[in-house]
C-alpha positions in Angstrom: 7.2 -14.4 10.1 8.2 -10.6 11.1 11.0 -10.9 8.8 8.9 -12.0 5.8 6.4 -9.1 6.3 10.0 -6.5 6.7 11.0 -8.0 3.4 7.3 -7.7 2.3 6.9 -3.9 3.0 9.8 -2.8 2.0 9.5 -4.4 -1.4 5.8 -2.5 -1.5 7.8 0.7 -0.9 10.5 -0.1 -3.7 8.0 -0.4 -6.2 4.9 1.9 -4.8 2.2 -0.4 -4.6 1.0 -3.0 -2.6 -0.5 -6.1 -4.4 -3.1 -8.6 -2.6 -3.2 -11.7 -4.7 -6.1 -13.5 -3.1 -4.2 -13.1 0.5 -7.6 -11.6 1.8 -10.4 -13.0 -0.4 -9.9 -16.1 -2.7 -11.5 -15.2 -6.3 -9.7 -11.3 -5.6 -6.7 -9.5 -6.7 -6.1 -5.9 -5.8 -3.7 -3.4 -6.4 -3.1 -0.4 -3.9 -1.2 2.8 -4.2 -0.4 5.5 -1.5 -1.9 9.2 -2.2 0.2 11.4 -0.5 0.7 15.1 0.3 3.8 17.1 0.6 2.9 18.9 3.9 1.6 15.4 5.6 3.1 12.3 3.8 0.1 9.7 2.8 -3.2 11.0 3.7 -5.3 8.2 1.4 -5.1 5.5 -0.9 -6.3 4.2 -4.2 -7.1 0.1 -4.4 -8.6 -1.7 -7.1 -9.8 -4.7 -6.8 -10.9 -7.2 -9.5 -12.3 -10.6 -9.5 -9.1 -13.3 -10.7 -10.9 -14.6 -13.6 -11.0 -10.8 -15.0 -7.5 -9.9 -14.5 -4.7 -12.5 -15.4 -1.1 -11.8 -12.5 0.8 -10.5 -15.3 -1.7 -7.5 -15.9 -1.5 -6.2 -12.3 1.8 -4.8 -12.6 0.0 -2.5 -15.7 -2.9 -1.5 -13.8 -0.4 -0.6 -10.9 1.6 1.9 -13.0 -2.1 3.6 -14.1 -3.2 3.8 -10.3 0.1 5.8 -9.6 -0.4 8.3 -12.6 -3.5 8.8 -11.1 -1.9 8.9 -7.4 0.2 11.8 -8.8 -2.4 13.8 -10.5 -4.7 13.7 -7.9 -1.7 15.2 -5.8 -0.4 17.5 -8.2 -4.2 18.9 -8.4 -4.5 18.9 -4.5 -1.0 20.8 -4.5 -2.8 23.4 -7.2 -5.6 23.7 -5.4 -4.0 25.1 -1.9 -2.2 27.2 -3.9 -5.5 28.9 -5.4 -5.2 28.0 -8.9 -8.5 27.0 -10.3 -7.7 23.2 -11.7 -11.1 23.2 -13.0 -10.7 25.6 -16.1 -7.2 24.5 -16.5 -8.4 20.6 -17.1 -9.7 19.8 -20.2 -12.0 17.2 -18.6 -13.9 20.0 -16.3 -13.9 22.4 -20.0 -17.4 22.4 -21.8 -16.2 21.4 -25.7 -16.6 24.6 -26.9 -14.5 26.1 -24.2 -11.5 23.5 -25.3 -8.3 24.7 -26.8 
């Protein structure tokens, strides 16, 4: 019903992510998170999606959490990157290991 999807998305936006447990494919669970930007809200989103016999219910609320840290650091780079600052040598993942602190 209406209601139940209401109840649905606001629960989504309580917790920030959306979960499909097999809703659109049987066999698939996938966890979605908004990516979003200060000057225009969301602008993308991150969804993983795993085949159920990989990736028990109870382990979907863990992989949720990662996909938001990753939500926020793609923003917070974004953010760094319209105001010029080069994310690139300030990462250690984009350093060569003899350029690392």
């Amino acid at each position: 019903t209406w209601e139940q999807m209401e109840l649905e998305i606001q629960a989504i936006r309580t917790r920030g992510y959306a979960l499909d447990l097999e809703e659109n494919e049987p066999g698939v669970r996938c966890v979605a998170v908004p990516l979003a930007s200060e000057i225009t809200g969301e602008i993308a989103a991150i969804s993983i999606s795993v085949p159920t016999v990989r990736l028990e219910r109870n382990r979907l609320v863990n992989l949720a959490k990662q996909a938001l840290m990753a939500a926020r650091r793609i923003a917070a780079q974004s953010r760094a990157l319209s105001s010029g600052v080069d994310v690139f040598a300030q990462n250690s993942l984009f350093r060569s290991s003899e350029n690392r602190g």
